[in-house]
TIDREN-392867 format. One line per 3 residues: number of its first residue (from 1); for each residue x, y, z of C-alpha. Coordinates in Angstrom, 1 decimal, always signed. Layout:
<torvexs>
NUM) X,Y,Z ~ ... .
</torvexs>
This chain:
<torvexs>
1) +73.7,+72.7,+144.2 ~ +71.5,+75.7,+143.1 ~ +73.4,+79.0,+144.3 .
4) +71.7,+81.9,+146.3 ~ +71.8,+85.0,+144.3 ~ +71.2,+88.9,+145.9 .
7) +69.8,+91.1,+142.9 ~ +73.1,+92.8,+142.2 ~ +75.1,+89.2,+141.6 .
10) +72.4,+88.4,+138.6 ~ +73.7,+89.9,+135.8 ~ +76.3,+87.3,+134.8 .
13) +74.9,+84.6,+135.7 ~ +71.4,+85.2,+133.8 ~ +73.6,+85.9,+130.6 .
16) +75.0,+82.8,+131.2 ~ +71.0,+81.1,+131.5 ~ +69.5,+82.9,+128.6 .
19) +72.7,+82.2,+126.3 ~ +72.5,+78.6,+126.4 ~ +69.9,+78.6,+123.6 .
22) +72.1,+79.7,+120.9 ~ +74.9,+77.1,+121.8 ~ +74.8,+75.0,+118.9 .
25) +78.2,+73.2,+117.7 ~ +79.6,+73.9,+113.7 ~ +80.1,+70.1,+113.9 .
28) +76.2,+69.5,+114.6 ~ +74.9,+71.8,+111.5 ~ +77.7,+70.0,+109.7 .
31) +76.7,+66.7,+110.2 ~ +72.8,+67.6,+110.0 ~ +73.5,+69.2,+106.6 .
34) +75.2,+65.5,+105.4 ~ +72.7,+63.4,+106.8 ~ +69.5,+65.8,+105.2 .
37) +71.5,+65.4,+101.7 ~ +71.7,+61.3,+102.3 ~ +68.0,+61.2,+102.6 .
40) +66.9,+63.9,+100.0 ~ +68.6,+61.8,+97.7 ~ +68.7,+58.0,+98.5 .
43) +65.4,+58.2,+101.1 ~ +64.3,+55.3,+102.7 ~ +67.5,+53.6,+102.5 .
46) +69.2,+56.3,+104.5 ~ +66.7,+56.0,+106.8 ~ +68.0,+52.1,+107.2 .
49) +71.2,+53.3,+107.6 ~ +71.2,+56.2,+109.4 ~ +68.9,+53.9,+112.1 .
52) +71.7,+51.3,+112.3 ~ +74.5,+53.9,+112.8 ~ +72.7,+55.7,+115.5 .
55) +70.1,+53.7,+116.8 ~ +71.8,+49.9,+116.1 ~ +68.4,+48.5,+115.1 .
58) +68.1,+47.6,+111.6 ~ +64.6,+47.9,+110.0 ~ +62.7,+45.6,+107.9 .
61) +60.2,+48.4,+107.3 ~ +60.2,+52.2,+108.0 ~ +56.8,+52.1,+108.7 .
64) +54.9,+50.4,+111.9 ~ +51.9,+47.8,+111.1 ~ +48.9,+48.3,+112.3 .
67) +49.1,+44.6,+114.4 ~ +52.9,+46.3,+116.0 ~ +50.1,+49.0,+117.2 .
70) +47.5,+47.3,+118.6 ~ +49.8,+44.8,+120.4 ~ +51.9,+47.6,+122.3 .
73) +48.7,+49.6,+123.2 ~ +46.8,+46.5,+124.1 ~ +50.2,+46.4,+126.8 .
76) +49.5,+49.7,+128.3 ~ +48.0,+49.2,+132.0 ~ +44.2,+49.6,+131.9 .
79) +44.5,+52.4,+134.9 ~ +47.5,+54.3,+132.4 ~ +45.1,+53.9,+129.4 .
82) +42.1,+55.7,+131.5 ~ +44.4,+58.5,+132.0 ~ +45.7,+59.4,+129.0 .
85) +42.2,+58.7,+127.6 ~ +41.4,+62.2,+130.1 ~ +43.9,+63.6,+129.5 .
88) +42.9,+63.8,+125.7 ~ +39.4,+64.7,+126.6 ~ +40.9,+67.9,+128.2 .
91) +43.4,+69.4,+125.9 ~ +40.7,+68.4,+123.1 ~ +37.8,+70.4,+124.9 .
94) +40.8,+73.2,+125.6 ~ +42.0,+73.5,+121.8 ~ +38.5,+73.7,+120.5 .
97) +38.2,+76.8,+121.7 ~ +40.2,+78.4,+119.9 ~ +39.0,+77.3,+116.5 .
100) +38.6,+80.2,+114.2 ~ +35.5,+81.0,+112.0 ~ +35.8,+82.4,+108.4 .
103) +34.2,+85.3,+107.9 ~ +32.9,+87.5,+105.0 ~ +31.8,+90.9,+104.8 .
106) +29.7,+93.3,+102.4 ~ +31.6,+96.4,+101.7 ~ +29.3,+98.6,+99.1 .
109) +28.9,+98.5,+95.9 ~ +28.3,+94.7,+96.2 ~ +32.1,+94.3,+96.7 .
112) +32.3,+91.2,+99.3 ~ +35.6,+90.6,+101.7 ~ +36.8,+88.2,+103.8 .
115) +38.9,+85.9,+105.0 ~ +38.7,+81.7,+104.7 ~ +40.2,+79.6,+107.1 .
118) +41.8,+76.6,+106.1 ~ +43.7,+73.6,+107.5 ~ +47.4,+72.4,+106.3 .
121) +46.7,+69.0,+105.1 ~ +49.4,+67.4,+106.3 ~ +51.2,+67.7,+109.1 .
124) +54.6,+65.8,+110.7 ~ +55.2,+64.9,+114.5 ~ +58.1,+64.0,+115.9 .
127) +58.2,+62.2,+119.5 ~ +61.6,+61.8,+121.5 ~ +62.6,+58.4,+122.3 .
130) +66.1,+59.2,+123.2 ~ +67.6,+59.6,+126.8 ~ +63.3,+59.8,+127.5 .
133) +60.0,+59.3,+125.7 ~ +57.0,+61.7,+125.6 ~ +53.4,+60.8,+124.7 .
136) +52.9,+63.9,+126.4 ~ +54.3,+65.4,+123.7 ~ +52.2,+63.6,+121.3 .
139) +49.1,+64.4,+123.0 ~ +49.8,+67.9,+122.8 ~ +51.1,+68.4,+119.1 .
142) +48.7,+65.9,+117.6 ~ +45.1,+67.1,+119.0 ~ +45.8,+70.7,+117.9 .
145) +46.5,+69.7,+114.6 ~ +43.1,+67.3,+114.5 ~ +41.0,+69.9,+116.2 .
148) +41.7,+72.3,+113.2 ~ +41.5,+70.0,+110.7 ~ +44.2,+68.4,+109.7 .
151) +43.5,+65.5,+106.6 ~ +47.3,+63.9,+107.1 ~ +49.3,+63.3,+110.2 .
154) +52.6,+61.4,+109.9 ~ +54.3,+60.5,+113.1 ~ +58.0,+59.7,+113.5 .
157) +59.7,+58.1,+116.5 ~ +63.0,+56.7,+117.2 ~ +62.8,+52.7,+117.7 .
160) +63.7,+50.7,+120.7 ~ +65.6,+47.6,+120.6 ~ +62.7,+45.5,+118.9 .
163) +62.5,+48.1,+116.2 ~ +59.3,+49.8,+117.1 ~ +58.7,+53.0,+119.1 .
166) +58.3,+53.0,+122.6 ~ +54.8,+51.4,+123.7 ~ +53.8,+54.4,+125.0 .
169) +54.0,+56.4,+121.8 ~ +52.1,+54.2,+120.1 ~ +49.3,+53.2,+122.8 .
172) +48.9,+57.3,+123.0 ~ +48.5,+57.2,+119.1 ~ +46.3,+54.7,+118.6 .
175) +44.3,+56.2,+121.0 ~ +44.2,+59.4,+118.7 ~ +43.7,+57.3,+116.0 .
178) +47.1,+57.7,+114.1 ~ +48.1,+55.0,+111.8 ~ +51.0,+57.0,+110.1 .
181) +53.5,+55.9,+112.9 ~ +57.5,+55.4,+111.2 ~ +60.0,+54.3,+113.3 .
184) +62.8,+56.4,+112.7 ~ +64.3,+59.4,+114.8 ~ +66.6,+61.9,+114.7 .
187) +67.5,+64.3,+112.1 ~ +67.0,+61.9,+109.2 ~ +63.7,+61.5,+110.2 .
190) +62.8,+65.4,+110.2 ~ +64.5,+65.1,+106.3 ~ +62.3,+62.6,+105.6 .
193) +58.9,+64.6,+106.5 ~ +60.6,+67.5,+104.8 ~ +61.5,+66.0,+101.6 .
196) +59.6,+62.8,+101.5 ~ +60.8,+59.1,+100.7 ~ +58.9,+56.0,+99.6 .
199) +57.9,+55.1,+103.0 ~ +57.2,+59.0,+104.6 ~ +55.3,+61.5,+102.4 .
202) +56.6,+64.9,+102.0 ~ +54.2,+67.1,+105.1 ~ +53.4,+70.8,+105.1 .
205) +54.4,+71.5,+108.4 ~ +56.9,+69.5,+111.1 ~ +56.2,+70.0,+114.7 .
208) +57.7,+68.4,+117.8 ~ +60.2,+68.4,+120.6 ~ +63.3,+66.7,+120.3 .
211) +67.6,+66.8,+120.6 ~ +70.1,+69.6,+119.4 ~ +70.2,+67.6,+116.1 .
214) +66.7,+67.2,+115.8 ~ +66.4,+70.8,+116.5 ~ +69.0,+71.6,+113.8 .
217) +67.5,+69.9,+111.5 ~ +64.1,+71.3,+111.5 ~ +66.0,+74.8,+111.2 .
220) +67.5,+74.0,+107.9 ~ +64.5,+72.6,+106.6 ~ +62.2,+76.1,+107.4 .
223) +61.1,+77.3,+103.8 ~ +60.8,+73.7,+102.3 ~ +58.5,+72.8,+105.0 .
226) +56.9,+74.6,+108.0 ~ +57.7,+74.3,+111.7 ~ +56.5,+74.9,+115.0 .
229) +60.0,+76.5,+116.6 ~ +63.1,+76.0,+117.6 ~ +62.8,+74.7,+120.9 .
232) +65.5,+75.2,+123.5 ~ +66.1,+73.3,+127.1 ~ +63.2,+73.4,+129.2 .
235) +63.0,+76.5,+131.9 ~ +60.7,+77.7,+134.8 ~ +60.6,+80.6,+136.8 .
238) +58.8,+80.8,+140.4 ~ +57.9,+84.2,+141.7 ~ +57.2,+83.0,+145.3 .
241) +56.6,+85.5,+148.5 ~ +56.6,+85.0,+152.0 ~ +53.3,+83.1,+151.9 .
244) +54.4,+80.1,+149.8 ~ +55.3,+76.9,+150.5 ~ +58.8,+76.4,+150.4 .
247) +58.5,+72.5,+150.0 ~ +56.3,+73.2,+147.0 ~ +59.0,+75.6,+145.3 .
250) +61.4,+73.3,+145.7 ~ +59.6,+70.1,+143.7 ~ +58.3,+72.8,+141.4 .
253) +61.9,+74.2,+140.2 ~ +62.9,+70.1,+140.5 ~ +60.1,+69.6,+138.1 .
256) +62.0,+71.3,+135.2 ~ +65.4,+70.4,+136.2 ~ +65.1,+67.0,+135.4 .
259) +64.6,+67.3,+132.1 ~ +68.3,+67.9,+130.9 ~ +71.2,+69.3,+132.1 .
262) +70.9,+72.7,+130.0 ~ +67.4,+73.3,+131.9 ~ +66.7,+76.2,+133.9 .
265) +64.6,+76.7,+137.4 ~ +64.9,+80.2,+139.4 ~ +62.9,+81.0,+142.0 .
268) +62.5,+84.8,+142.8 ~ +61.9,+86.6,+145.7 ~ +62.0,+89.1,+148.1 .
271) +61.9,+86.5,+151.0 ~ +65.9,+85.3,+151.9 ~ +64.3,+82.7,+154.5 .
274) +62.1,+81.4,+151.8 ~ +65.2,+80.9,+149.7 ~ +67.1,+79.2,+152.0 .
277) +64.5,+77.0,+152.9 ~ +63.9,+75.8,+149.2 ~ +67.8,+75.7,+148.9 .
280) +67.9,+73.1,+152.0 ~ +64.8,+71.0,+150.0 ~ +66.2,+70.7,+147.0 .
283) +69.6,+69.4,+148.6 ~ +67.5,+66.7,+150.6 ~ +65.7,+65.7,+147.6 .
286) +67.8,+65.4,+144.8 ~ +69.7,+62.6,+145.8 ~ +66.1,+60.8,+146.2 .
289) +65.5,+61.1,+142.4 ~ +66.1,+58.8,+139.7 ~ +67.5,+61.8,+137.9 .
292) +70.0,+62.9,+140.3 ~ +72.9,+63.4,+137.5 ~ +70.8,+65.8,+135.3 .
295) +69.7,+67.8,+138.4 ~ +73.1,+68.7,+140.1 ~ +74.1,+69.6,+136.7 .
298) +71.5,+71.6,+135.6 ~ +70.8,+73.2,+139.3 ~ +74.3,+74.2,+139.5 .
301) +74.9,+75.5,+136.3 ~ +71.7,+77.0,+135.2 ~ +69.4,+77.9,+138.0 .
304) +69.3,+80.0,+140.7 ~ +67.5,+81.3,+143.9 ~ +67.8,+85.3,+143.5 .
307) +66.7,+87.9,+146.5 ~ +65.1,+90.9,+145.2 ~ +65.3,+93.9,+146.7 .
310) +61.7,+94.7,+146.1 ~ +58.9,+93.2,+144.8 ~ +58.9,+95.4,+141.6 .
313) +61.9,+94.4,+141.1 ~ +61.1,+91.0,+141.2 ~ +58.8,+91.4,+138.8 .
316) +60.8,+93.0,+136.2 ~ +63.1,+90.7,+136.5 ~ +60.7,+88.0,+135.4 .
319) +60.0,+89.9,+132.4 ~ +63.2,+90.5,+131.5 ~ +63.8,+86.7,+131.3 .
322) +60.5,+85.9,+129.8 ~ +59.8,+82.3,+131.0 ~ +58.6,+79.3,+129.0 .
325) +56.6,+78.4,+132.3 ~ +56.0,+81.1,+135.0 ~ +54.8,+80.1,+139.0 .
328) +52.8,+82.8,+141.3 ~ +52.7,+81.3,+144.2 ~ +52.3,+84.4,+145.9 .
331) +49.5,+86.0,+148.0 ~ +47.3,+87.8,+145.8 ~ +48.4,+85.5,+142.0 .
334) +45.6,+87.1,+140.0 ~ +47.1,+90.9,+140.6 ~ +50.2,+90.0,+140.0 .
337) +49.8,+88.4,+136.9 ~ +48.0,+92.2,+135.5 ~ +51.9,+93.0,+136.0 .
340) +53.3,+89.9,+133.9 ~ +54.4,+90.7,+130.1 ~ +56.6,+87.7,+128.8 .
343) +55.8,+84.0,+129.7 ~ +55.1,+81.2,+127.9 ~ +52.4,+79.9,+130.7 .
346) +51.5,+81.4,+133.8 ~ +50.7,+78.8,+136.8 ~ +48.5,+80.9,+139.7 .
349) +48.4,+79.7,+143.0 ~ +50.2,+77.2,+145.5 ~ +48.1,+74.5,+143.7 .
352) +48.6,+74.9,+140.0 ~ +52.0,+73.1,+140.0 ~ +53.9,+73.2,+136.6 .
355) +53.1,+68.9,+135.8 ~ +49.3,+69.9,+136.0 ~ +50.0,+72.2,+132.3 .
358) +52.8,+69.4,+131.3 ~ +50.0,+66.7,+131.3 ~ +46.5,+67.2,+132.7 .
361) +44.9,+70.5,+132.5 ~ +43.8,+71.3,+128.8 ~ +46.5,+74.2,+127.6 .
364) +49.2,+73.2,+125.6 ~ +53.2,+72.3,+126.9 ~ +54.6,+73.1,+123.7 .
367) +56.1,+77.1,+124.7 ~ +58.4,+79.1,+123.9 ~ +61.8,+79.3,+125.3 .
370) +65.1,+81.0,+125.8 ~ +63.0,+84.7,+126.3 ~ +60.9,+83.7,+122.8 .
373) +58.1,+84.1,+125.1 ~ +58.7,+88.3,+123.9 ~ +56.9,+87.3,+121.1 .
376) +55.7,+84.0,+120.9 ~ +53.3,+81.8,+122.1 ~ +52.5,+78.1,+122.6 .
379) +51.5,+75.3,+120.4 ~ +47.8,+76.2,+119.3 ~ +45.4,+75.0,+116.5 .
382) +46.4,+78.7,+114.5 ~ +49.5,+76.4,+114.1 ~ +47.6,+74.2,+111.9 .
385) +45.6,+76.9,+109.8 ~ +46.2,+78.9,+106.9 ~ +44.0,+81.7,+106.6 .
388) +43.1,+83.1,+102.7 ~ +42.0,+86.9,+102.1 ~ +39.2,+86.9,+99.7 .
391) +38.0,+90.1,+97.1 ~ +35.0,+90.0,+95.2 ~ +35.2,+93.5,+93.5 .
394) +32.3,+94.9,+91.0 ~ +32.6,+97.2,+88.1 ~ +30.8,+100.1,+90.2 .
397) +33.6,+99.9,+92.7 ~ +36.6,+99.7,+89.9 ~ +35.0,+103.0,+88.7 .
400) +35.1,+104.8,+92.2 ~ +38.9,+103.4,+92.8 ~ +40.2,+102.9,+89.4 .
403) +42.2,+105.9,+89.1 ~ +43.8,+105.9,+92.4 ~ +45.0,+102.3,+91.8 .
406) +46.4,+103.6,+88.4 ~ +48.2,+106.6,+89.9 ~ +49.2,+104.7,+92.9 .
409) +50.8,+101.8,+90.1 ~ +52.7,+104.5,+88.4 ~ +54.4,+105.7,+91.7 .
412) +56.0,+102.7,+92.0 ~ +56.7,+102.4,+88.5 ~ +54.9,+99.0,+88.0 .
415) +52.9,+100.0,+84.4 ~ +51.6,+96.9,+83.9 ~ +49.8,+97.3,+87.0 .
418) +48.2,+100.5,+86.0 ~ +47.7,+98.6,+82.4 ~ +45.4,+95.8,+84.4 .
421) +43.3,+97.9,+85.8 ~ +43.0,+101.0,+83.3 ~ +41.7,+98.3,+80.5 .
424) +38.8,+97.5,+82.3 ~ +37.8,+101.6,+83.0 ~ +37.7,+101.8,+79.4 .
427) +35.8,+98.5,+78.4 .
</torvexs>
């Protein structure tokens, strides 16, 4: 069960934590690399195949009809469909926000600059349909994409028995209004958004959560296509005081603990009562949960309560491990969070529990992991923009700068350079 930890027994054990992103097996990349070469060049039917090995479903078409659609949302219980309908409403309004304007400027001279923003036109989205599915997931990577503009999205998820996606995924897309839905998972299905086949176009840009080959496939394709990141195992970090709940601690750290067994939940504090009072919860409930395997493996293996010594400390310590999701359920959440660096998303207060971000709130779930939270940030529509510099220079300007373009040409030896510019000083 999750461990008690004082401050001086964490250095060995957080290696351990914050190492597990990098574990990826020889024999993975090696049988990625084979099954990206089989669909690069015999496409669709590699797809058929590779679905039969993996999957044992064989497919009479790589892509879902629109009837397959409508019948599996049309199975979706009214109540569920309201929600998700929300839900929608929320992370759209969210992501709209944070559109970006192209802007222009006059510089002198009548020289004009700027910049023009510009959508990726098409985009690919994988959905996990493995060990668990996630419209959640395709919620959050598809409305980001639509809200900056997005001409083309292409979903890919891996079928179910019947041959189609799970009836969520597609109730959730048809809701968005996706009609690019392929059933097909796994690695051959990030190859087929990377290099196209008869059924899947080539896309700009792959996005989506999904297994280590999944993962290791998107990794190899960077440079043909785009992509969002490579995620790692799911992690939160509660910074809890004397004041909090220990009840709520202890379903929050639970939260992210289910998700697989190479997840991550700490709770830190300066509070050894508090500890062992979420310790005592979380032995209680686990046995309670339909994913009582994947939480003793993952609590014992990759989580921890740790006792700071002071509350400085404690808070170093949570920048040091950067956290994809970060919990201050502490007295006074705002100040605290002045002192907060790295994290992914920060969740103030006894009430903003981790599932509110995960499904509900507006603010995208798709964050970094594994301390990437140094220097990156979640899924947002910048994801899903290019942004073009723009130079309208006039004759009057090339007069003033001319020279010092020339001489600053030669310096790096690049004549032809100097050549472009010194032709039109002497026209």
């Amino acid at each position: 069960m999750i461990p008690i930890l004082s401050f001086s027994e964490r250095e060995s054990y957080l290696d351990t934590i914050l190492n597990r992103q990098a574990s990826f097996d020889p024999r993975i990349d090696e049988a990625v690399i084979g099954i990206l070469d089989a669909v690069r060049k015999h496409g669709d039917d590699a797809l058929r195949d590779f679905t039969r090995q993996f999957d044992r479903v064989s497919l009479s078409s790589v892509k879902v009809s629109k009837d397959a659609i409508e019948s599996a949302s049309d199975s979706i219980p009214e109540h569920l469909y309201a929600i998700i309908q929300e839900a929608i409403t929320n992370i759209r309004r969210f992501h709209e926000r944070q559109l970006p304007n192209s802007w222009y400027m006059e510089d002198g001279d009548g020289v004009i600059l700027g910049q023009r923003v510009m959508a990726i036109e098409k985009a690919g989205v994988y959905v996990p349909g493995g060990k668990a599915f996630y419209p959640s997931s395709l919620l959050m990577n598809v409305i980001p994409a639509q809200v900056a503009g997005v001409s083309e999205i292409h979903l890919v998820s891996p079928p179910q028995e019947n041959g189609l996606p799970h009836p969520l995924v597609l109730g959730a897309a048809r809701q968005l209004g996706i009609t690019n839905i392929y059933a097909v998972g796994g690695a051959q299905s990030i190859a087929a958004l990377a290099y196209g086949t008869a059924s899947i176009p080539k896309v700009d840009k792959i996005v989506g959560p999904g297994n280590v080959y999944v993962a290791t496939a998107k990794k190899k394709v960077f440079g043909t296509v785009d992509i969002d990141s490579i995620a790692g195992p799911s992690e939160i970090v509660v910074l809890a005081d004397s004041t909090a709940n220990p009840l709520y601690v202890a379903t929050d750290l639970l939260s992210q603990a289910e998700h697989d067994e190479r997840a991550s939940a700490i709770l830190i504090t300066t509070d050894t009562a508090l500890a062992k009072q979420v310790q005592q919860h979380i032995q209680e409930l686990v046995p309670t949960l339909s994913r009582a395997a994947i939480l003793e493996q993952s609590l014992s293996t990759y989580s921890a309560c740790i006792v700071a010594d002071s509350f400085t400390q404690a808070i170093d310590l949570v920048n040091q491990l950067a956290p994809e999701h970060l919990e201050l359920i502490v007295e006074s959440p705002w100040d605290v969070m002045t002192h907060i660096k790295h994290a992914g998303a920060i969740f103030l207060g006894p009430f903003s529990t981790e599932p509110v971000g995960d499904y509900f709130a507006g603010p995208n779930h798709v964050l970094p992991t594994g301390g990437t939270a140094r220097y990156a940030s979640a899924l947002s529509v910048d994801d899903f923009i290019r942004k073009q510099s723009v130079i309208y220079y006039t004759q009057d300007r090339l007069k003033k700068t001319g020279s010092k373009i020339i001489d600053f040409a030669n310096a790096e030896e690049l004549s032809a350079h100097a050549l472009a510019v010194s032709v039109r000083l002497n026209s």
